[in-house]
TIMI-611496 format. One record per residue (C-alpha): residue number from 1; residue in one letter; x, y, z. Coordinates in Angstrom, 1 decimal, always signed. Layout:
BEGIN
FIMI|n|res|x|y|z
FIMI|NUM|A|X|Y|Z
...
END
This chain:
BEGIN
FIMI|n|res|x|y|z
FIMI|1|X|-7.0|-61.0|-16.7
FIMI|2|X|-3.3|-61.2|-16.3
FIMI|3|X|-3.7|-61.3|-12.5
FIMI|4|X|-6.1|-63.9|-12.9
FIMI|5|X|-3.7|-66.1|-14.7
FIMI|6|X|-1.2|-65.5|-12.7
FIMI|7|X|-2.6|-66.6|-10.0
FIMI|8|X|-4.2|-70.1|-11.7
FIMI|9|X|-0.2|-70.4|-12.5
FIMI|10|X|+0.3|-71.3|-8.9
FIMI|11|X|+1.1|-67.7|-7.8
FIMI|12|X|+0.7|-67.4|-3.9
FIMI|13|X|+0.9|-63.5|-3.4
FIMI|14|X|+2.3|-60.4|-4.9
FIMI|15|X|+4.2|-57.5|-3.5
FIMI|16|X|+5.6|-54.4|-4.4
FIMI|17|X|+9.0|-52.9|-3.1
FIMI|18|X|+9.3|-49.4|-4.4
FIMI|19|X|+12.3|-47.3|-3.8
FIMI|20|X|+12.8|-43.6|-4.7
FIMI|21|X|+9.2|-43.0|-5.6
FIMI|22|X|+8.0|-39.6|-7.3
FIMI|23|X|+4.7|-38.5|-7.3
FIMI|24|X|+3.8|-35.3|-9.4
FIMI|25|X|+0.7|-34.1|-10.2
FIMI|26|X|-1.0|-33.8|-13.2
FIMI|27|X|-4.3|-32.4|-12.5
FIMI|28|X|-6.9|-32.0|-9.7
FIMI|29|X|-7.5|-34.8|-7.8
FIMI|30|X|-4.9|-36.7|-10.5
FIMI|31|X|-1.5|-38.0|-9.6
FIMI|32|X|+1.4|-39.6|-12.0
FIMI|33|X|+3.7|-41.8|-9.7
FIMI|34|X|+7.1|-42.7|-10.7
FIMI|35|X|+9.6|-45.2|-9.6
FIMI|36|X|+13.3|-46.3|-11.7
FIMI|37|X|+14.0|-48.9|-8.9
FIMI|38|X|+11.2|-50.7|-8.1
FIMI|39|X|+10.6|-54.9|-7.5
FIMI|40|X|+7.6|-57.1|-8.0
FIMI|41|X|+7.8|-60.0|-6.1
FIMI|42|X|+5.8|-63.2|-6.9
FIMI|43|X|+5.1|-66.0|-4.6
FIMI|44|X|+4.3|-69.2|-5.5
FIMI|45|X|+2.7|-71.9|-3.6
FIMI|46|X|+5.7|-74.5|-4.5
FIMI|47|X|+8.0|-72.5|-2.3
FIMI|48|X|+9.9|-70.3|-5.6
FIMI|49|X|+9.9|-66.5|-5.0
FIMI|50|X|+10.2|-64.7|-8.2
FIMI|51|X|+12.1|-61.0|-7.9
FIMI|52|X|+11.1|-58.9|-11.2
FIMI|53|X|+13.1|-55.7|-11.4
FIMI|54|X|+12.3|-52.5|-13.6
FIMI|55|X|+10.7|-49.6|-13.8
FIMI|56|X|+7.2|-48.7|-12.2
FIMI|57|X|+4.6|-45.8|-12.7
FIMI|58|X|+0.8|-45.4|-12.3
FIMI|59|X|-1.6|-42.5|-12.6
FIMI|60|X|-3.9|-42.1|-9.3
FIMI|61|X|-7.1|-40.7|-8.9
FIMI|62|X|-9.1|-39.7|-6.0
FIMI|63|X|-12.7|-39.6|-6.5
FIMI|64|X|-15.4|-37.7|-4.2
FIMI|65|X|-17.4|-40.9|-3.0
FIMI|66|X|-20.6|-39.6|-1.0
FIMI|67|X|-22.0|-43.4|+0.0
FIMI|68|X|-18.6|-43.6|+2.3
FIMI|69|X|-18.9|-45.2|+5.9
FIMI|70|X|-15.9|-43.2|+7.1
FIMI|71|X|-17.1|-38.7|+6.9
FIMI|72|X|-13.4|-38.3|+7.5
FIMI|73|X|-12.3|-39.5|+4.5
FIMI|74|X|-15.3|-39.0|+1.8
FIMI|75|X|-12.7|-40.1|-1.0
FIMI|76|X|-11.7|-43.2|-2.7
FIMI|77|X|-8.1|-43.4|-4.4
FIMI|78|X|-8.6|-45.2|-8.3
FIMI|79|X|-5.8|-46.6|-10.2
FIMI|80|X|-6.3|-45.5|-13.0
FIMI|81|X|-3.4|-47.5|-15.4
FIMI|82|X|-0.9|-49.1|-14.0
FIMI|83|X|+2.7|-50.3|-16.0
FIMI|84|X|+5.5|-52.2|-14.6
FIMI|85|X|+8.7|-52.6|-17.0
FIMI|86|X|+11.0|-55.2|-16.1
FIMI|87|X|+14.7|-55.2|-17.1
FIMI|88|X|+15.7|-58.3|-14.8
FIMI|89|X|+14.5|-61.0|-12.3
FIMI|90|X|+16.0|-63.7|-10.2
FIMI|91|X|+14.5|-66.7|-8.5
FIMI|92|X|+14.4|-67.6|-5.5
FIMI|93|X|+13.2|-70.9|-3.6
FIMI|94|X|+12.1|-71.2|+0.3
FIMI|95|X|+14.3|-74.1|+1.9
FIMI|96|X|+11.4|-75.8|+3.3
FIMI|97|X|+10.8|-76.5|-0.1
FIMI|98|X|+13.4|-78.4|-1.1
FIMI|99|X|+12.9|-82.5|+0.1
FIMI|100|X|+15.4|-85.2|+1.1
FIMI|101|X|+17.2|-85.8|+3.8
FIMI|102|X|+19.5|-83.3|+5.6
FIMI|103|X|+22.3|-84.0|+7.5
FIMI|104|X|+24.3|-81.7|+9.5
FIMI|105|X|+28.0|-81.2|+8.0
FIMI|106|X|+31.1|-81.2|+10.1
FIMI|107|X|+32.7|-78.2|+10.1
FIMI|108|X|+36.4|-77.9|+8.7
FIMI|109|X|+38.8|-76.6|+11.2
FIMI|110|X|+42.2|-75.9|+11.0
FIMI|111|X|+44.3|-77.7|+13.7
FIMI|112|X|+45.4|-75.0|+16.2
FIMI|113|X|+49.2|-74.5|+15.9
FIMI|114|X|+51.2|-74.1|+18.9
FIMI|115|X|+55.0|-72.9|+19.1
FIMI|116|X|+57.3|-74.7|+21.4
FIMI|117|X|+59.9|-72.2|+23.1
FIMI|118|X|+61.0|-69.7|+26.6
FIMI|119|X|+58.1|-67.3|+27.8
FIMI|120|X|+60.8|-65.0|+27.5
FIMI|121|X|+61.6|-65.3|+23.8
FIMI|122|X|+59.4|-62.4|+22.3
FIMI|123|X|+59.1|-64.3|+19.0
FIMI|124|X|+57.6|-67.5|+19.9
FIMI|125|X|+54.8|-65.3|+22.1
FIMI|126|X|+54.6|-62.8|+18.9
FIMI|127|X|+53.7|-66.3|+17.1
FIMI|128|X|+51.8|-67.5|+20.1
FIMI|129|X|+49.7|-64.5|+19.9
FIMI|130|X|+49.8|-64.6|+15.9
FIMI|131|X|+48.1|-68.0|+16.1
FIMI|132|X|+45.0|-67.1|+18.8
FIMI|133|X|+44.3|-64.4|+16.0
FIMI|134|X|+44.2|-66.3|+13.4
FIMI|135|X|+42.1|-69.6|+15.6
FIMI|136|X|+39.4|-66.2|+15.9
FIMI|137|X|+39.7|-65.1|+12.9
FIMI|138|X|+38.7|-68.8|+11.9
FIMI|139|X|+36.1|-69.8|+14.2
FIMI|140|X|+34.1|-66.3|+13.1
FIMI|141|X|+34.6|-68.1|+9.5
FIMI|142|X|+33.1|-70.7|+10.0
FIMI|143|X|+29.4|-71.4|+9.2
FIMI|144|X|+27.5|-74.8|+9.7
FIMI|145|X|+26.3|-76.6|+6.4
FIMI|146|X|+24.1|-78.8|+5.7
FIMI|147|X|+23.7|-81.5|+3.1
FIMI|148|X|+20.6|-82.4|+1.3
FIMI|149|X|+20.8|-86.0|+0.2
FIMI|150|X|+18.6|-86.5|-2.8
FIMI|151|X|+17.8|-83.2|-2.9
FIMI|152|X|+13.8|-83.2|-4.9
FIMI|153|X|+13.5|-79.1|-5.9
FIMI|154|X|+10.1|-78.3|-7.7
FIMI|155|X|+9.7|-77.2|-10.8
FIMI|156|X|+10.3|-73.9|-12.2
FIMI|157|X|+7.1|-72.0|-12.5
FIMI|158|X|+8.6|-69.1|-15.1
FIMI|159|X|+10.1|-69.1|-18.1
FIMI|160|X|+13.4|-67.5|-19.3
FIMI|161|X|+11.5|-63.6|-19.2
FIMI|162|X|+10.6|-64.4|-15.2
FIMI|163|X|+6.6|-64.6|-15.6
FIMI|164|X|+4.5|-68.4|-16.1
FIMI|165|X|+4.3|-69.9|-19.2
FIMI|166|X|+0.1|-69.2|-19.2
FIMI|167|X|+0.9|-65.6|-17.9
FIMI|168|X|+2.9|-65.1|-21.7
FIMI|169|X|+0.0|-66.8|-23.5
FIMI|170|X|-2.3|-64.0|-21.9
FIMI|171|X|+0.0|-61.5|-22.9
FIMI|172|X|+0.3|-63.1|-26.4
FIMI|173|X|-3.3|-63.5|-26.9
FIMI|174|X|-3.9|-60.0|-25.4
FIMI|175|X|-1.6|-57.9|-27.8
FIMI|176|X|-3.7|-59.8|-30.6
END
């Protein structure tokens, strides 16, 4: 039901990135997976990506399934409860989402300095050198920008715990 809701909240897709996952198991044919570091990411239509962060485990079964198309694999993997605990989230929006006009930014660059002086003084070439660094060092700086005039973002789909405001009234509703 969740899911459903979810998804009527404008949600796009969800993912699952899962890092350092443990599975152990608990019985025949019944697995407990575990993972401290995991992220479920939400994608709405408006363009915001939602990042939860937590905790993730699940119990998997495998069931014998006879009506099978495939004789290689004559079992089907159940999910049997599922929990996700999250601890954080950010937001995120796609570019493309944001509207108004963009214009291209100059760049800020510093002047390059020169030194005035005999090839054969070795401190105006030390400084001549000195300066070509530091014109590199600068022009690996830089990075174009661009401005957004009027910028029109969409509105936030979450509230402040990271999940749609008719995702909490499920929940709230649910743990009734």
């Amino acid at each position: 039901m969740l899911l459903l809701v979810s998804c009527q909240s404008g949600v796009r897709s969800m993912s699952f990135v899962l890092d350092a996952v443990q599975e152990r198991p608990i019985q025949m044919g019944t697995s407990q997976i575990d993972c401290p570091d995991a992220q479920w990411l939400w994608r709405f239509y408006d363009g915001h990506v939602v990042s939860l962060r937590g905790t993730f485990s699940c119990r998997v079964s495998a069931y014998h399934d006879p009506s099978t198309s495939i004789p290689e694999r004559p079992y089907t993997l159940k999910f049997d409860a599922m929990t996700f605990d999250s601890n954080s989230h950010e937001k995120m929006i796609v570019l493309d989402a944001i509207r108004g006009t963009r214009v291209p930014e100059s760049v800020h660059k510093t002047p390059a300095t020169t030194t005035q002086g005999s090839p054969d003084n070795a401190s105006s070439s030390s400084m001549n050198t000195a300066s070509v660094k530091s014109e590199d060092a600068d022009r690996l700086g830089e990075t174009e920008r661009l401005v957004i005039d009027h910028a029109v973002l969409p509105t936030e789909p979450i509230n402040s715990f990271g999940i749609p405001q008719a995702s909490m009234r499920c929940l709230e509703v649910s743990f009734w």
